[in-house]
C-alpha positions as CSV (number, residue, x, y, z in Angstrom):
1,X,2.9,28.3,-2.9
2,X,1.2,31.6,-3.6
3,X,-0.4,30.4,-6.7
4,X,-1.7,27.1,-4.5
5,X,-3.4,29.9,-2.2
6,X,-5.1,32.1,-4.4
7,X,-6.9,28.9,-5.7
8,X,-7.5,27.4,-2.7
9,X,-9.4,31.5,-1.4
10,X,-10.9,31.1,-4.3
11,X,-12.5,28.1,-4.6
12,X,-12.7,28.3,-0.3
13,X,-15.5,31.3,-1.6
14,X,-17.2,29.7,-3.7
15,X,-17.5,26.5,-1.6
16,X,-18.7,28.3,1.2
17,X,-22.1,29.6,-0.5
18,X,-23.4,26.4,-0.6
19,X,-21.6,24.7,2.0
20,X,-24.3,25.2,4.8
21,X,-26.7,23.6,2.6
22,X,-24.5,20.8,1.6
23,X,-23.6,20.5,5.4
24,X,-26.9,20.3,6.7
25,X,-27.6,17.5,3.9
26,X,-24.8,15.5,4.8
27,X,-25.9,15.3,9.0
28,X,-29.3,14.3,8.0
29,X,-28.3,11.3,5.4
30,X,-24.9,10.8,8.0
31,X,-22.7,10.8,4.9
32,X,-19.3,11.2,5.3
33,X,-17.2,12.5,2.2
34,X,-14.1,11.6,2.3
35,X,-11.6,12.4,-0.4
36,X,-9.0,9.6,-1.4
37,X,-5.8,9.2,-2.3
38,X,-5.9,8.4,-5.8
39,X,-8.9,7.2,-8.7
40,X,-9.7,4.2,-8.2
41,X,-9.5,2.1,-11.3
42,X,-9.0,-1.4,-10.3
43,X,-11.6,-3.2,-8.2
44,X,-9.6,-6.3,-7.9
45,X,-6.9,-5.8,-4.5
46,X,-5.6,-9.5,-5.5
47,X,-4.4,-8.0,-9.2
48,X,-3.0,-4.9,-7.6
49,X,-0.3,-3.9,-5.0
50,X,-1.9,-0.1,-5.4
51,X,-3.0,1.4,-2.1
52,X,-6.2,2.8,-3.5
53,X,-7.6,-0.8,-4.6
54,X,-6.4,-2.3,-0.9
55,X,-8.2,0.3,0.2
56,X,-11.6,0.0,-1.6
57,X,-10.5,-4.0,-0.5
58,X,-11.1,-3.1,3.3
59,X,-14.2,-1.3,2.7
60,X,-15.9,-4.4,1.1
61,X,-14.3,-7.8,2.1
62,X,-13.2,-9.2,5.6
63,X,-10.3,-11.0,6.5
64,X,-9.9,-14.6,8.2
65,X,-7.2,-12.7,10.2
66,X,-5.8,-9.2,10.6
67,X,-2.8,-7.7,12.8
68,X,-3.3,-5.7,15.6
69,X,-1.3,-2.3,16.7
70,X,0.9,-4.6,18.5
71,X,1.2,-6.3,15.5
72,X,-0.2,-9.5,16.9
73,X,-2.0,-11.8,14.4
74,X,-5.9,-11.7,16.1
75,X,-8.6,-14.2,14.7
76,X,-11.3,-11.5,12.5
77,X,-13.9,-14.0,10.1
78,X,-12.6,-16.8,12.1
79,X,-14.4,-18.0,15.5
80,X,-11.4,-20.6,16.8
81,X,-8.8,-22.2,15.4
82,X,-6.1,-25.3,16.3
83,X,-2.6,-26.3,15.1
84,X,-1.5,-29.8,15.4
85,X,1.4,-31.0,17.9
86,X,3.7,-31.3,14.7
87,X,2.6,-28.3,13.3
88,X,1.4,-29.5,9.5
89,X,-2.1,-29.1,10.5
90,X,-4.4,-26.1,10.9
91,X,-8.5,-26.1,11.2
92,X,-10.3,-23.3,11.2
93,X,-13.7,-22.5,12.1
94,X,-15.4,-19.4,11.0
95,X,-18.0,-16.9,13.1
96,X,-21.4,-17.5,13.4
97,X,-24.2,-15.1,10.7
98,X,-20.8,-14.3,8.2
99,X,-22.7,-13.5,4.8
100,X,-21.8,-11.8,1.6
101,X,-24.0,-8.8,0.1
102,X,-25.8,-10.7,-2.0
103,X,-27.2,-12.4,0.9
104,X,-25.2,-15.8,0.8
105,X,-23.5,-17.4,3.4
106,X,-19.9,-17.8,4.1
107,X,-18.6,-20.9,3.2
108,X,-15.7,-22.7,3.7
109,X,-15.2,-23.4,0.2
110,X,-15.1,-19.6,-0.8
111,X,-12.7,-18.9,1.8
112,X,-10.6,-21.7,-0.1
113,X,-11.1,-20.5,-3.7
114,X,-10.2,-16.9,-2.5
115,X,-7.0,-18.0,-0.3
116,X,-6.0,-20.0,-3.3
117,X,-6.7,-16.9,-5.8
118,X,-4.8,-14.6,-3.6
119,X,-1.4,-17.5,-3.5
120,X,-0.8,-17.3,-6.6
121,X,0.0,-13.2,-6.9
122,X,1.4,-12.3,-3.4
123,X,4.8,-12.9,-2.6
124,X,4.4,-14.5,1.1
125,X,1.3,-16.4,-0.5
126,X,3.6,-17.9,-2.9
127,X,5.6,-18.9,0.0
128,X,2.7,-20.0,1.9
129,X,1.5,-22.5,-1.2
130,X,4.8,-23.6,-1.6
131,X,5.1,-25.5,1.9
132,X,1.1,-26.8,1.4
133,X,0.1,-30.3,0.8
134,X,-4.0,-29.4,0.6
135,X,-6.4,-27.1,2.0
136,X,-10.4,-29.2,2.8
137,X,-13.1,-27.7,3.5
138,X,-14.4,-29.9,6.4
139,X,-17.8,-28.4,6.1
140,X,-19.6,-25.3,5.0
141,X,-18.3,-23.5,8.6
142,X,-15.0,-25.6,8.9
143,X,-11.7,-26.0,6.6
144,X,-8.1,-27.7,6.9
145,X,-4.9,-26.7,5.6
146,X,-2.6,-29.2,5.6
147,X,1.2,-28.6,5.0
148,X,4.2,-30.8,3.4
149,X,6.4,-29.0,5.8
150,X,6.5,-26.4,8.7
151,X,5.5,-23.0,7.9
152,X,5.9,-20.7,10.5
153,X,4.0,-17.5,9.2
154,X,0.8,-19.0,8.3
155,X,-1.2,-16.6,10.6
156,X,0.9,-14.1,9.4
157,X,-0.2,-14.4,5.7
158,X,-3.6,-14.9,6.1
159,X,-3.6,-11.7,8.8
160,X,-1.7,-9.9,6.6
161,X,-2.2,-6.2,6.3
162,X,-1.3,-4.6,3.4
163,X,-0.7,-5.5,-0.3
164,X,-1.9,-7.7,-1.5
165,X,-4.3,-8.6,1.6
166,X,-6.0,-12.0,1.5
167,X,-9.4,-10.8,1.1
168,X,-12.1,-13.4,1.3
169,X,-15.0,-13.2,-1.7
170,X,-17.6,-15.5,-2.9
171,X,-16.5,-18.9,-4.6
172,X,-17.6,-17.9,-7.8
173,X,-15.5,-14.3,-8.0
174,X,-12.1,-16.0,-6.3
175,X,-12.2,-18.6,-9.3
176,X,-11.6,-15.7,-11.5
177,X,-7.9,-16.5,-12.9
178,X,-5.5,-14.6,-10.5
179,X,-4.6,-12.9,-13.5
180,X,-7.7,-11.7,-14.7
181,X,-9.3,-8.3,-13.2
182,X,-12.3,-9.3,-11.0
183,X,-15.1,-6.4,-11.3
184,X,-17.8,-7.8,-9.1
185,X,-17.1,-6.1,-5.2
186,X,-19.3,-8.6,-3.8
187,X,-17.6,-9.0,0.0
188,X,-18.5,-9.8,3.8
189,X,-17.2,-6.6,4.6
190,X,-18.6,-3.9,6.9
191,X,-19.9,-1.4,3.4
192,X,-21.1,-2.7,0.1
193,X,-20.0,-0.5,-2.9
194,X,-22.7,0.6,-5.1
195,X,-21.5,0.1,-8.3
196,X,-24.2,2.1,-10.1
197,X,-23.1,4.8,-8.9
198,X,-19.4,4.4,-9.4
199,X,-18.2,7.8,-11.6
200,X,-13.8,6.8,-12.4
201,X,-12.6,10.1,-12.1
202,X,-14.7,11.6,-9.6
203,X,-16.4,9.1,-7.1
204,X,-17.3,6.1,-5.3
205,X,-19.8,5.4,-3.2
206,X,-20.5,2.7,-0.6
207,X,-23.4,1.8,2.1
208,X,-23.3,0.6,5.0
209,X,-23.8,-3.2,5.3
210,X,-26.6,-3.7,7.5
211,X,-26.1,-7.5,7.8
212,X,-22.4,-7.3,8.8
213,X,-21.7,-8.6,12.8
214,X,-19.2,-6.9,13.6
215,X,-16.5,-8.6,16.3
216,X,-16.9,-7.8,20.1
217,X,-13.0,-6.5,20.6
218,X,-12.2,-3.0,20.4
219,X,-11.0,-2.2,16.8
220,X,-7.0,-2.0,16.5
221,X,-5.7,-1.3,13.2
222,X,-7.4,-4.3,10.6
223,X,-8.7,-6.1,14.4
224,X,-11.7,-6.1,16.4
225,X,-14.6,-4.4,15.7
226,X,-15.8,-2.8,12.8
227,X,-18.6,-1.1,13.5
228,X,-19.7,1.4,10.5
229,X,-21.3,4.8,12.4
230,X,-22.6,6.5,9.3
231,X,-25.2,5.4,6.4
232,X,-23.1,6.2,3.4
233,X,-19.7,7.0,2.2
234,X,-18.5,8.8,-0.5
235,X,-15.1,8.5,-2.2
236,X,-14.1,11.5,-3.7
237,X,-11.8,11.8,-6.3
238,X,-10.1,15.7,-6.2
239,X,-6.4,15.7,-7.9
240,X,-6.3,19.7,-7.7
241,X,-4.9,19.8,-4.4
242,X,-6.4,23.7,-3.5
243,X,-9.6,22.1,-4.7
244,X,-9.4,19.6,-2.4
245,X,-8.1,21.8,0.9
246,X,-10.9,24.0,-0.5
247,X,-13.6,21.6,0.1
248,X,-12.7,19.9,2.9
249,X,-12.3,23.9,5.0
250,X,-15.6,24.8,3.5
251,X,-17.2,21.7,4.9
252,X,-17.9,20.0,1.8
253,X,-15.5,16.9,2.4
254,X,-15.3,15.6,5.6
255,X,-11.9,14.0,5.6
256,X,-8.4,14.4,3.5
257,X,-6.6,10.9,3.4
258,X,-3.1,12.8,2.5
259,X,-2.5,16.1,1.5
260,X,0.6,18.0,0.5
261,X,3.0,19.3,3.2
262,X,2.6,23.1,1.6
263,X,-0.9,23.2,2.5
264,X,-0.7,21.5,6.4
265,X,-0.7,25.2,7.7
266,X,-3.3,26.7,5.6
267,X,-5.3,24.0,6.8
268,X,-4.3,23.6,10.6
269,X,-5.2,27.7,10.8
270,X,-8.8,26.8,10.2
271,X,-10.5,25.5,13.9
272,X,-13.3,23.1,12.4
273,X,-10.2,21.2,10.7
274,X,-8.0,18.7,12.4
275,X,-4.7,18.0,11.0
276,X,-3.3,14.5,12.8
277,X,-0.8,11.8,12.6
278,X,-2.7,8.6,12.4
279,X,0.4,6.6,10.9
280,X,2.3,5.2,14.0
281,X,5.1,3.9,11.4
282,X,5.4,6.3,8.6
283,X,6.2,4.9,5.1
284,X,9.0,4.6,2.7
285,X,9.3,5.8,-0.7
286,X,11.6,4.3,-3.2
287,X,12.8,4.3,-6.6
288,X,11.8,1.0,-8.7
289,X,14.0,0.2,-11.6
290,X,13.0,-1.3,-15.1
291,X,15.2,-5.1,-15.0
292,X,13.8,-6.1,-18.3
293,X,15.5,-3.0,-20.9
294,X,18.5,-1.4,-20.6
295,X,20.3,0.8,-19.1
296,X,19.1,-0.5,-15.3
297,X,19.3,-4.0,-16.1
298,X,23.2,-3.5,-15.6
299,X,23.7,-3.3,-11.7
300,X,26.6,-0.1,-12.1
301,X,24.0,2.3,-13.2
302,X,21.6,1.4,-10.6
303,X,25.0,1.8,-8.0
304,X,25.7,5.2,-9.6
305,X,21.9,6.1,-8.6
306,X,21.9,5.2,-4.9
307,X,25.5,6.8,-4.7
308,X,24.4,10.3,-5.0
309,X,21.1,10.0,-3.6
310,X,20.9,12.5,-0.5
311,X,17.6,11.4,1.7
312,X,17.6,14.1,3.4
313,X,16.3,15.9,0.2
314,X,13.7,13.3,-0.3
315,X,12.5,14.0,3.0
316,X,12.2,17.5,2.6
317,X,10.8,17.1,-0.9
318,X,7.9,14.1,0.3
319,X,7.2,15.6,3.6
320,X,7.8,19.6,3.7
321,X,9.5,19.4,7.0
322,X,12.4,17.1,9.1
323,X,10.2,16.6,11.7
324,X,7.7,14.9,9.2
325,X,10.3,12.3,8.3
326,X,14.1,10.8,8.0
327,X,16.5,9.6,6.6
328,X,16.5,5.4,7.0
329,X,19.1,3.4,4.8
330,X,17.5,0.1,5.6
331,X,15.1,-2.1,3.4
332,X,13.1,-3.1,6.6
333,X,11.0,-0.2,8.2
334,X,13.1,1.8,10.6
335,X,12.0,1.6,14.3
336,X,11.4,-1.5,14.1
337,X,12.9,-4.8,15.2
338,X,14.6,-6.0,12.1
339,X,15.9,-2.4,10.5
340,X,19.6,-1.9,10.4
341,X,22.1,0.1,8.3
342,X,24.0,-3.6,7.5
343,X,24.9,-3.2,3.7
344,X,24.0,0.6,3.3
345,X,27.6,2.0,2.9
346,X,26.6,2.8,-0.2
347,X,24.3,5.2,0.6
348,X,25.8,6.6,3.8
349,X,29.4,8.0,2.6
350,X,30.2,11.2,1.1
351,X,28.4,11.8,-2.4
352,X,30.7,11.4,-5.4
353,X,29.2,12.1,-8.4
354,X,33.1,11.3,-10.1
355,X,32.6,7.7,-9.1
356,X,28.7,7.9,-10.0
357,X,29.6,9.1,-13.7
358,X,32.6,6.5,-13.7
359,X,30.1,3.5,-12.8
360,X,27.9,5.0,-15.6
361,X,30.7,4.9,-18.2
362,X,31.7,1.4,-17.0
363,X,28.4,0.1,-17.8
364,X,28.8,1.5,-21.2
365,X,26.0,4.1,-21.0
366,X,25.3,5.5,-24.4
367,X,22.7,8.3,-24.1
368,X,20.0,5.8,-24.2
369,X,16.7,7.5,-23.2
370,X,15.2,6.8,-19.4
371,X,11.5,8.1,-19.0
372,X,10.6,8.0,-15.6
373,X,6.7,7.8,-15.3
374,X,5.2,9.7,-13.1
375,X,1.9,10.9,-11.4
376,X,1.0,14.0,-10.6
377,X,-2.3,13.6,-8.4
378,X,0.3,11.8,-6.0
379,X,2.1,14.4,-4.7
380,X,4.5,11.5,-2.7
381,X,5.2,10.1,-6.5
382,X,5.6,13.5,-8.1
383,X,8.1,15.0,-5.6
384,X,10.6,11.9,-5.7
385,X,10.2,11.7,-9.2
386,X,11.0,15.7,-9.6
387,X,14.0,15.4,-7.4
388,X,15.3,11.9,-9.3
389,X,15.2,13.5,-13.0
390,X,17.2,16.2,-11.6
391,X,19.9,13.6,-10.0
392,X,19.5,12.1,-13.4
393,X,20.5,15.2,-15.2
394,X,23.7,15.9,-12.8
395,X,24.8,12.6,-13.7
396,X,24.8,13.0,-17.5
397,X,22.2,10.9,-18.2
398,X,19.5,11.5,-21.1
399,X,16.3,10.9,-18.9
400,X,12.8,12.0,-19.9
401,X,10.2,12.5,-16.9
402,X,6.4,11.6,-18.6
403,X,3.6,12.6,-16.2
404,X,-0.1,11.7,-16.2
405,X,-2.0,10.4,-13.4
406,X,-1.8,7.5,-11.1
407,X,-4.1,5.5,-12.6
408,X,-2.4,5.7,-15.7
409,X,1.2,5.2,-13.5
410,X,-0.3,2.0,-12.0
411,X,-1.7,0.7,-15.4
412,X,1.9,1.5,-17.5
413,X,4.0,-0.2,-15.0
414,X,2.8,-3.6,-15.9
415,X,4.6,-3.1,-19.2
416,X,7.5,-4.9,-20.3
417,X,7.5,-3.1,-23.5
418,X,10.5,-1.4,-24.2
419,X,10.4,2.4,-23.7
420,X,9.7,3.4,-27.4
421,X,6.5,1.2,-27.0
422,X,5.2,2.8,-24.2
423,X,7.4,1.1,-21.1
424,X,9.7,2.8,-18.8
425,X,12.8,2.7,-17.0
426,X,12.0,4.1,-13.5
427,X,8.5,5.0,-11.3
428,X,8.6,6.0,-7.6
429,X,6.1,4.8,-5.3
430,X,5.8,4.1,-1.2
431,X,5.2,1.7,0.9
432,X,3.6,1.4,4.0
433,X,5.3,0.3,7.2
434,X,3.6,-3.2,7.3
435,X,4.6,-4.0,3.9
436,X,8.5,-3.6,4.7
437,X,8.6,-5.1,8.4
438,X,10.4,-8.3,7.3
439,X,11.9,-10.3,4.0
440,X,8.8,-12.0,4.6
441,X,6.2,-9.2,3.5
442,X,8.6,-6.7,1.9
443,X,7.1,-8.4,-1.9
444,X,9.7,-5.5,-3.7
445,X,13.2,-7.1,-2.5
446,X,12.4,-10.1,-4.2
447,X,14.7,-11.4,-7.1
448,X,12.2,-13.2,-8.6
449,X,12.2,-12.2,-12.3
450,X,8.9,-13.0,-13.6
451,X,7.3,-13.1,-10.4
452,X,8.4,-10.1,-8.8
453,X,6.6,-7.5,-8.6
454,X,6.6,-4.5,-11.1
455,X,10.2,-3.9,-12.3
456,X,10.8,-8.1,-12.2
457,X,14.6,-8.0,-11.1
458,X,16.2,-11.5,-11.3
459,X,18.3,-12.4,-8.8
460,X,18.7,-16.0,-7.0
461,X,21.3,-15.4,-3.9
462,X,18.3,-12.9,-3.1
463,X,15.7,-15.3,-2.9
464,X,17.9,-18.1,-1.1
465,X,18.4,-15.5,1.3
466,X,15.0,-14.8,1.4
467,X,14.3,-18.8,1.9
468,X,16.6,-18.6,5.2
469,X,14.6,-16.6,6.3
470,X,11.4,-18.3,6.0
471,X,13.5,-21.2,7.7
472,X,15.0,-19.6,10.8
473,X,14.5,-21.5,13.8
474,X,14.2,-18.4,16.1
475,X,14.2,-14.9,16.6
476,X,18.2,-14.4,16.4
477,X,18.5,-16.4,14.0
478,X,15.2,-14.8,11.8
479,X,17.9,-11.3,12.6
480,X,20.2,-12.5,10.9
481,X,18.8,-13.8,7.7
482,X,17.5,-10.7,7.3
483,X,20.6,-8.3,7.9
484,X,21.8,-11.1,4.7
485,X,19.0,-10.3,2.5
486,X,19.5,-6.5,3.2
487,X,23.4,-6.9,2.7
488,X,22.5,-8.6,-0.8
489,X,19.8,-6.0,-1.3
490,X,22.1,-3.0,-1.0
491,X,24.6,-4.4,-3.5
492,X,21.9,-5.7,-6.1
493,X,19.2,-3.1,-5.2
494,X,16.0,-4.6,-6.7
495,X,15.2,-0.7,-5.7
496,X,16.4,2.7,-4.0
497,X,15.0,3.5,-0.6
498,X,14.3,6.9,-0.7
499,X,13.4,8.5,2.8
500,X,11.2,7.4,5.6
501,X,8.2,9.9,6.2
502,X,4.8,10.5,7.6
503,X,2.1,12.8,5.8
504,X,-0.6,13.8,8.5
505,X,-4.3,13.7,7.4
506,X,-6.7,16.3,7.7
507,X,-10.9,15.9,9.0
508,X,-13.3,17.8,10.6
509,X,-13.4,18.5,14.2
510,X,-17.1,16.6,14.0
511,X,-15.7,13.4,13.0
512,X,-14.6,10.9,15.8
513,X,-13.4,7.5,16.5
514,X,-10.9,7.8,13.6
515,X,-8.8,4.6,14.0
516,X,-4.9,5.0,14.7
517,X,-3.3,2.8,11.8
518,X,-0.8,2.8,9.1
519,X,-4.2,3.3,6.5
520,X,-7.8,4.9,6.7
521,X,-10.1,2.7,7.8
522,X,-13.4,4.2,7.4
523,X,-15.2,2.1,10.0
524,X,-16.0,3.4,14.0
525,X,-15.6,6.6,12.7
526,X,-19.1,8.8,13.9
527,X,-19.8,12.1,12.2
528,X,-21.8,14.8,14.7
């Protein structure tokens, strides 16, 4: 901590020579500076679960739908829609004057290709194109899906929130293979992206799109109105995280998507800075396990983990303070209609590393080598990560933690190498409160194997589970297909829910209309 000050005085003194200058620049050209999460490497938010890319996503694409803070599914590139008396049929109309940047219209035909794109990688997509019989474009304003059987969360895939979000892009981008990196951001969205001056490893910028109309509604998380209030933003990409708190007290940076929990009261001292809660659900982290290599391909080690695991120290360890989060043994966001504690004896009895080490010796653990990648520009990866390799090391285990940065984190993952050729056993991550509300969305608790996500755990009851889900009749019967999934969950674990937290954000008192939601959105916010 007193190393993290001295850097941050430091670089506050130097800042603050030129930040008058730099201040005065940035009212004139209204450019707000906002300093992001992570790098951003990937352009393509359909190839990607990574926040930063979904992110970049929402600056430069619409949606045909997006959830409100009442998490209500609200119509967003789409005018008015209908659903047929049996239910197989949906027509869809979009708005009036929808155009991409590079000046073409809308069509229905790239709302198709990109809906179509986006299917094939997301997990309630996959769903989604399992119960369809066609989608038709009607005409270039109006299309048709038509499905072999009810599907009652079509609205809620194509408003869904967070990764991977059904953005809509040009015909000729979503035809890309869904497994092949797109790298043109052509959107419909409310800022085009200058890729010229996109610097990896230090900046992105984006304009705002002068030919975007934006909805009449109020804006409400990804709904209603997005209406941009400034000319030009700029993504900055600061790891050092004095640096960062540096430039955002010295006026340099407007806005700090997430900052450490050591540095909340340096920066809540200084009266030009406001430090906020914007995140009305909080996220959770977790521990993701390597399926393909030994040793967590055998369910007893993965048992020994979740055993010991205290969340109260991942709490403390994410989020500074208790107040900032808790503990929630459920694999459905807690507070909210379908979290429970059904299943999670594992996690809530006394710990007993005897019975841990026993499970590990049962599983005929051999000293085998478990790297645990890591990222150290993301302090919510880092900590857990930190904390695990320690649990790792009380449990007799031989476990190796290999940091870099998270680009590198969210570029490694995707290997099914074995450790010796550059794979890994374990990375931590978090997820957002939309992402977990329901079996549905929650794309990490499926057993998949090769199309689950990172970590590709294979197990069937899950996913039949899963599928009673999708088939409940009603809302007690939805409750309890999803108390089975978690039951199932907590004795497979596909992965380890950590803690439940919130990290509070940091701008400048001269920013305003900064949206309430469980990300940054960078529209309707004005800068004085």
């Amino acid at each position: 901590m007193k190393s993290v000050l001295r850097r941050f005085m430091l670089v506050s003194a130097v800042l603050a020579s030129v930040s008058g200058m730099g201040a005065a620049q940035a009212q004139a050209q209204k450019t707000l500076r906002f300093i992001a999460q992570a790098d951003l490497r990937i352009l393509d938010p359909i190839a990607t679960t990574a926040y930063i890319t979904r992110n970049h996503g929402y600056m430069v694409y619409d949606t045909l739908f997006a959830m409100d803070d009442k998490f209500q599914i609200q119509p967003q590139m789409v005018d008015k829609y209908t659903v047929s008396a049996d239910k197989l049929t949906y027509s869809f109309t979009l708005r009036d004057g929808l155009k991409f940047h590079d000046g073409t219209p809308v069509r229905s035909s790239d709302v198709i290709a990109s809906i179509d794109r986006w299917a094939k990688r997301d997990a309630l997509g996959q769903k989604m194109a399992e119960a369809t019989a066609s989608w038709r474009a009607v005409n270039d304003k109006t299309f048709e899906l038509k499905l072999k059987e009810r599907f009652a969360f079509v609205l809620d895939a194509l408003g869904k929130p967070s990764s991977n979000v059904p953005f809509i892009m040009p015909e000729r981008v979503a035809k890309t293979d869904a497994f092949t990196n797109i790298t043109d951001p052509t959107g419909s969205g409310p800022f085009r992206m200058i890729k010229e001056e996109w610097v990896p490893g230090n900046k992105v910028v984006y304009v705002k799109n002068k030919d975007y109309i934006p909805r009449k509604e109020a804006p409400s998380w990804a709904s209603g109105g997005k209406v941009v209030k400034v000319d030009r933003v700029e993504w900055l990409y600061i790891p050092d995280s004095a640096t960062a708190a540096a430039a955002l007290n010295a006026g340099e940076a407007d806005w700090w998507e997430q900052m450490p929990p050591d540095l909340i009261p340096i920066l809540a001292r200084n009266k030009s800075v406001k430090v906020d809660n914007i995140d009305p659900l909080g996220s959770m982290g977790m521990i993701r396990f390597n399926f393909m290599h030994p040793p967590f391909n055998n369910p007893k080690m993965r048992q020994a983990v979740a055993m010991v695991l205290n969340q109260q120290d991942y709490v403390l360890g994410i989020a500074g303070s208790p107040k900032n989060g808790k503990v929630c043994t459920s694999f459905f966001t807690c507070d909210t209609p379908l979290a429970s504690d059904v299943g999670a004896e594992i996690m809530k009895g006394p710990r007993n590393f005897d019975k841990a080490k026993q499970l590990i010796k049962e599983a005929g653990y051999k000293g085998e080598k478990i790297v645990i990648i890591s990222a150290t520009d993301q302090p919510i990866v880092q900590s857990q990560s930190l904390l695990t390799t320690e649990l790792l090391k009380k449990l007799g285990l031989n476990v190796e933690l290999q940091a870099g940065d998270w680009g590198t984190l969210i570029t490694r993952r995707t290997s099914k190498e074995p450790i010796e050729k550059g794979g890994w056993s374990i990375f931590h991550t978090w997820l957002v409160g939309p992402d977990l509300l329901n079996p549905a969305v929650n794309f990490a608790v499926r057993g998949s194997g090769q199309k689950a996500w990172f970590g590709w755990p294979v197990d069937q009851k899950l996913e039949d589970l899963r599928e009673d889900f999708f088939k409940a009749p009603d809302a007690a019967s939805a409750k309890r297909a999803a108390e089975a999934v978690q039951r199932r969950a907590f004795e497979f674990l596909p992965y380890v829910p950590t803690a439940q937290f919130i990290l509070p954000t940091a701008y400048r008192t001269n920013l305003s209309g900064v949206i309430v939601a469980p990300m940054a959105f960078l529209w309707n916010v004005e800068k004085k």
